[in-house]
KEKE-3310 file (N, C-alpha, C; in steps of 0.2 Angstrom, whole numbers, plus 5000, padded with zeros to 4 digits):
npx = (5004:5004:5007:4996:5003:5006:4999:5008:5006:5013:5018:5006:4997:5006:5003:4988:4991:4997:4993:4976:4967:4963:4964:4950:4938:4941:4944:4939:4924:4923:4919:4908:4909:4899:4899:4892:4885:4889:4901:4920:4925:4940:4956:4969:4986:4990:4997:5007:5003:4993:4977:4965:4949:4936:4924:4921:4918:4905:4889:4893:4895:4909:4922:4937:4950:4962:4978:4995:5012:5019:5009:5002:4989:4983:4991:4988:4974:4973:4973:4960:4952:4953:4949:4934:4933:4935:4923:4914:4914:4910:4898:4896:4906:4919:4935:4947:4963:4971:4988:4996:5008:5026:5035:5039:5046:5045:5031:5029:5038:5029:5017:5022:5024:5010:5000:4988:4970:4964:4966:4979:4980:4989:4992:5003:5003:4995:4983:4971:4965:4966:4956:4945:4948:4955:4963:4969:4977:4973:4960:4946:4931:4914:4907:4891:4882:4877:4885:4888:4892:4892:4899:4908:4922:4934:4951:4955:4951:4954:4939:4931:4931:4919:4908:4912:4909:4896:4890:4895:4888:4875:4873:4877:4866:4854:4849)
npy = (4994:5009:5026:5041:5055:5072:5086:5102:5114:5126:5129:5128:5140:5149:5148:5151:5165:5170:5170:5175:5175:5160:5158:5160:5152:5146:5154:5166:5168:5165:5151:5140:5124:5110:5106:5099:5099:5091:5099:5093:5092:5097:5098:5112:5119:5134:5150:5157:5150:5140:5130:5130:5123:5117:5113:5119:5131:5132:5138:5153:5158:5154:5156:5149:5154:5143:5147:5153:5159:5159:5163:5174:5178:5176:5186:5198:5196:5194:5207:5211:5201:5203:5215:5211:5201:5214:5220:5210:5200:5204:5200:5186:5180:5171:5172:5160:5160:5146:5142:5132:5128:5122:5129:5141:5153:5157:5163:5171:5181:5184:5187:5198:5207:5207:5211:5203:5200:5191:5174:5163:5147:5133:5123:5110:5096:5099:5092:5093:5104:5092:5085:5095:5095:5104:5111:5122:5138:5153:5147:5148:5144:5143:5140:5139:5144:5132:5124:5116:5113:5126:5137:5136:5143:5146:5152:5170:5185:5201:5211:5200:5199:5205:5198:5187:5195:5196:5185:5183:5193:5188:5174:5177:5185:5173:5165)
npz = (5000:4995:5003:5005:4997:5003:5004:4997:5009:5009:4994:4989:4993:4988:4975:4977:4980:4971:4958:4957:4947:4945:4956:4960:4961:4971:4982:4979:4980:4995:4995:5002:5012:5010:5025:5037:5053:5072:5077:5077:5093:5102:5110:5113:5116:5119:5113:5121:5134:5146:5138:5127:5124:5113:5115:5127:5127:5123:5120:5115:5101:5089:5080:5070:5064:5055:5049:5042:5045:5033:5023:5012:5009:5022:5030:5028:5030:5042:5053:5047:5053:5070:5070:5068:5078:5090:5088:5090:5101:5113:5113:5115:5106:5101:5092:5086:5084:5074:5073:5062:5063:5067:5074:5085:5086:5070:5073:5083:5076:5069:5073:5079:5070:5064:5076:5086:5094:5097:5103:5102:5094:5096:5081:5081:5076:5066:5070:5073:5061:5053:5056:5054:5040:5034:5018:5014:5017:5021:5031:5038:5050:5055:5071:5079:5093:5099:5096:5083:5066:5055:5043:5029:5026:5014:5009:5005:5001:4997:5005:5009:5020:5024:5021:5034:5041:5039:5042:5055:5062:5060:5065:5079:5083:5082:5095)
capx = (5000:5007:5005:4993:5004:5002:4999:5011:5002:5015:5017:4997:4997:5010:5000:4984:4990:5001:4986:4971:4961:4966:4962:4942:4934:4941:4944:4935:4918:4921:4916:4908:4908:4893:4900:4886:4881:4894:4909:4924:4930:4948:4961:4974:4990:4986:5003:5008:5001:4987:4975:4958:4945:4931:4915:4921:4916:4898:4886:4897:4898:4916:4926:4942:4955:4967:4984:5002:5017:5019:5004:5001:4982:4983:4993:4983:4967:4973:4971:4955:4948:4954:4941:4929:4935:4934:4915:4907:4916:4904:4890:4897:4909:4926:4939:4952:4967:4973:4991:4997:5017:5030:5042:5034:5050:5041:5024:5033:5038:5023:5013:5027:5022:5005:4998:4978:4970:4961:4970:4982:4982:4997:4992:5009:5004:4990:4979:4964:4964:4964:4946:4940:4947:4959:4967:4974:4978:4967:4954:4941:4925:4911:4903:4885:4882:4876:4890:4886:4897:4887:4901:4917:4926:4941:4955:4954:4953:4949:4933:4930:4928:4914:4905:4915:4906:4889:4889:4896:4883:4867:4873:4876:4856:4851:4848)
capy = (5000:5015:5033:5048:5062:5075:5094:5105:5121:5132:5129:5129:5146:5153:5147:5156:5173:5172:5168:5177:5170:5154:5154:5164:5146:5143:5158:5173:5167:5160:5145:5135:5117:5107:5102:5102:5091:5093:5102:5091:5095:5098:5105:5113:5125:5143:5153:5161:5146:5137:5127:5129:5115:5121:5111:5124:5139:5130:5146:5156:5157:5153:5157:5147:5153:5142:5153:5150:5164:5161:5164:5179:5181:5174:5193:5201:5194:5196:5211:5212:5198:5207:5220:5206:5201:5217:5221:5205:5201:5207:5198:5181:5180:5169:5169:5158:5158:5141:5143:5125:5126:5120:5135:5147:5158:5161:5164:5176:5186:5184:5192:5204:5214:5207:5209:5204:5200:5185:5169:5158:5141:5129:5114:5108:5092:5098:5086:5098:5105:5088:5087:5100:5096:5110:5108:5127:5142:5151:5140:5149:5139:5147:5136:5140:5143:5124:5117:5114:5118:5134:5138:5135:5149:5143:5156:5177:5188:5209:5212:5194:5201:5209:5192:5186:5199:5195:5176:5181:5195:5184:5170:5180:5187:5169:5162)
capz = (5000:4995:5006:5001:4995:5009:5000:5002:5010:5008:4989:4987:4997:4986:4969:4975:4980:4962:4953:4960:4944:4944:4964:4962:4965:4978:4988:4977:4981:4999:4994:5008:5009:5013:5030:5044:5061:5077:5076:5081:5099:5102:5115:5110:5120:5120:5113:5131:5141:5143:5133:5125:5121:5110:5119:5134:5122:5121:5122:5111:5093:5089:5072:5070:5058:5051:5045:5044:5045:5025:5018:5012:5012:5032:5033:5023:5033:5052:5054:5049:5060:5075:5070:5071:5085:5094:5087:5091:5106:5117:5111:5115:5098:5102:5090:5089:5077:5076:5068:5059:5060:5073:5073:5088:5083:5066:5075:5087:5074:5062:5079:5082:5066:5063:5081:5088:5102:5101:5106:5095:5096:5089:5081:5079:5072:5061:5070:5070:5054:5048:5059:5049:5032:5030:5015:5012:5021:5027:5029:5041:5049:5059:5073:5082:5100:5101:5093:5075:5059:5052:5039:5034:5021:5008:5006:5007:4995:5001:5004:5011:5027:5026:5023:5038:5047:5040:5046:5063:5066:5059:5074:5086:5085:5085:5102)
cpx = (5004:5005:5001:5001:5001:5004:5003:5007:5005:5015:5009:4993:5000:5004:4993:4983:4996:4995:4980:4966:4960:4962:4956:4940:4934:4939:4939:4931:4918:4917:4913:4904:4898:4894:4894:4887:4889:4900:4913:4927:4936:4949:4968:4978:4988:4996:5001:5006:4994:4984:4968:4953:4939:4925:4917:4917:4908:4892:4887:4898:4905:4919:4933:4944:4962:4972:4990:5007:5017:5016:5002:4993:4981:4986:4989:4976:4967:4969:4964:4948:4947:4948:4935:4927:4930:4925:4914:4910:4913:4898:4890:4900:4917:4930:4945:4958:4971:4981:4993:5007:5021:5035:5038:5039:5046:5033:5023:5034:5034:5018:5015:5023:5015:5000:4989:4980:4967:4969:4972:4984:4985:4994:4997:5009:5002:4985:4970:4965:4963:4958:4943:4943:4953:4965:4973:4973:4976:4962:4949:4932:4923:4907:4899:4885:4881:4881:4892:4890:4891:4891:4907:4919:4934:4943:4952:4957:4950:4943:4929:4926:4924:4907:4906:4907:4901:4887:4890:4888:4874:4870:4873:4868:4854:4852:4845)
cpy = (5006:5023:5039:5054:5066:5082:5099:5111:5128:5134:5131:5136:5152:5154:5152:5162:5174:5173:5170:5175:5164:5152:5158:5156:5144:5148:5166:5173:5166:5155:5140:5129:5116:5104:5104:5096:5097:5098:5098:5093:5093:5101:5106:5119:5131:5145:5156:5157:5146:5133:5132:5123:5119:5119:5115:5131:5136:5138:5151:5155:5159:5153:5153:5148:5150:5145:5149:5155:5163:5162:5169:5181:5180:5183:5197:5202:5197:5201:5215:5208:5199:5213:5216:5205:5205:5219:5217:5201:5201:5204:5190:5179:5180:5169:5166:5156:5149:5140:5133:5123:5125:5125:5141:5153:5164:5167:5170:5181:5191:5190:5200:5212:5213:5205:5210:5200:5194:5180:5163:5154:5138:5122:5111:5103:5093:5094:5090:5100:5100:5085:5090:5101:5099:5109:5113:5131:5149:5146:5144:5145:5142:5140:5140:5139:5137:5117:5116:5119:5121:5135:5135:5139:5146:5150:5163:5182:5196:5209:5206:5196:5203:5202:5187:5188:5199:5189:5177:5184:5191:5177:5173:5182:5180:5169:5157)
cpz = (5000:5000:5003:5000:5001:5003:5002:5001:5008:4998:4984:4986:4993:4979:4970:4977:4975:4958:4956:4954:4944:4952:4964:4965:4970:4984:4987:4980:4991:4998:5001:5006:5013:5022:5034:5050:5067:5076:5080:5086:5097:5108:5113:5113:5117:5120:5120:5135:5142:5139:5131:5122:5118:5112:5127:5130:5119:5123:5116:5104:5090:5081:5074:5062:5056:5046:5047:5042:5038:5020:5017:5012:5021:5034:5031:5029:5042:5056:5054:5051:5067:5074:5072:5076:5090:5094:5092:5098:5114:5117:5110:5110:5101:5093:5090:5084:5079:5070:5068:5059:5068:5074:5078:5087:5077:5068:5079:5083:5069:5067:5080:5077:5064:5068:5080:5093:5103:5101:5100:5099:5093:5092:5076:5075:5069:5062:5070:5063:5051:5050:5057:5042:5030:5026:5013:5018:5017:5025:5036:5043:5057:5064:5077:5090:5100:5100:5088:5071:5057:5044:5040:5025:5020:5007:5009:5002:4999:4999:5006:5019:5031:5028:5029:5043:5047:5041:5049:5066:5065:5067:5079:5090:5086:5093:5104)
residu = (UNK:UNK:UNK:UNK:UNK:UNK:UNK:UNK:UNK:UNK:UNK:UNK:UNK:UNK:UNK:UNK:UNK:UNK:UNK:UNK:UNK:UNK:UNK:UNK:UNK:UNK:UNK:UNK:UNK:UNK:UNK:UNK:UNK:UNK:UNK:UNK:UNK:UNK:UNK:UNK:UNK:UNK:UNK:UNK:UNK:UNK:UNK:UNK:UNK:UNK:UNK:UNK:UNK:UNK:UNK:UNK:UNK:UNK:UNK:UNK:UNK:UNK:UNK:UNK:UNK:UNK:UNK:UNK:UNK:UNK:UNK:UNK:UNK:UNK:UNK:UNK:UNK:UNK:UNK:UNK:UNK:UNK:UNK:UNK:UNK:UNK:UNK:UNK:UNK:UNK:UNK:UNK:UNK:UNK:UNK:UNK:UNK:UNK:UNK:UNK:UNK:UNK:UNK:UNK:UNK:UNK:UNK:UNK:UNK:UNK:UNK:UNK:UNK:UNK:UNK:UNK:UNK:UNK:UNK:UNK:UNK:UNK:UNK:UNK:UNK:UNK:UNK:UNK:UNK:UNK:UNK:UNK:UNK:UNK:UNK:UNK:UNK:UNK:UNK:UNK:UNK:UNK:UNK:UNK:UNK:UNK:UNK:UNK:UNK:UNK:UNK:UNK:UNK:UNK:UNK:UNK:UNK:UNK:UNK:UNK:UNK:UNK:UNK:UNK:UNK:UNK:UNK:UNK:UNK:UNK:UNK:UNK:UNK:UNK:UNK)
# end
């Protein structure tokens, strides 16, 4: 039996912020999959100490962004989920970046100059991301107070964020 081919991210990453036509399908539109039911629990270290598990943030409609210090849409984007962040916030609205790389040097200094406030979690071995699919970088996916996958958004293109912000603020009103 031969091995799957594992994808390289960073190469994938590079191809769709070279190609901005080339990558519309994927990342133009925010394509969201058909995924729905439970959202995978997890716990995973909290850059600075700590952990987080995501059946604790039950209540809470929770964004997790999938990013990695070499991908240019992931800098691009950060800074304006921190905006998200800081709005919704307030209204019961966790995010949680969950970076994908073993180097907290790089992450250190990816933060340095591309600082936020919500909370970065390092999934060293990729064992979430491969919970939720993620095949590229970003990979964003929205869960509902109760639990349940709601969305899950491929890649970032500007202007993306706005839709971000209108999937966060439509859960937050449910209840």
């Amino acid at each position: 039996m031969t091995d799957t081919p594992r994808i390289d991210r960073r190469k994938l990453c590079s191809l769709l912020a070279a190609a901005p036509l080339a990558a519309a399908p994927i990342s133009g539109a925010l394509a969201r999959s058909a995924q729905s039911g439970p959202a995978p629990d997890f716990t995973l270290p909290v850059r600075g100490g700590g952990s987080k598990t995501l059946s604790e943030l039950r209540g809470d409609v929770v964004m997790l962004n999938f990013w990695a210090t070499w991908c240019p849409p992931c800098r691009q984007e950060m800074p304006l989920l921190d905006q998200i962040y800081q709005r919704f916030q307030r209204l019961g609205f966790t995010l949680l970046g969950v970076n994908v790389e073993q180097e907290n040097r790089l992450i250190d200094r990816f933060l340095a100059e591309v600082p936020v406030s919500f909370p970065i979690l390092l999934d060293t071995q990729e064992e979430v991301g491969a919970l939720y699919g993620v095949a590229a970088m970003p990979t964003t996916i929205l869960v509902d107070r109760s639990g349940q996958l709601r969305d899950h958004f491929f890649g970032y293109r500007p202007g993306d964020e706005q839709k971000y912000q209108d999937a966060v603020r439509a859960l937050v009103r449910e209840r």
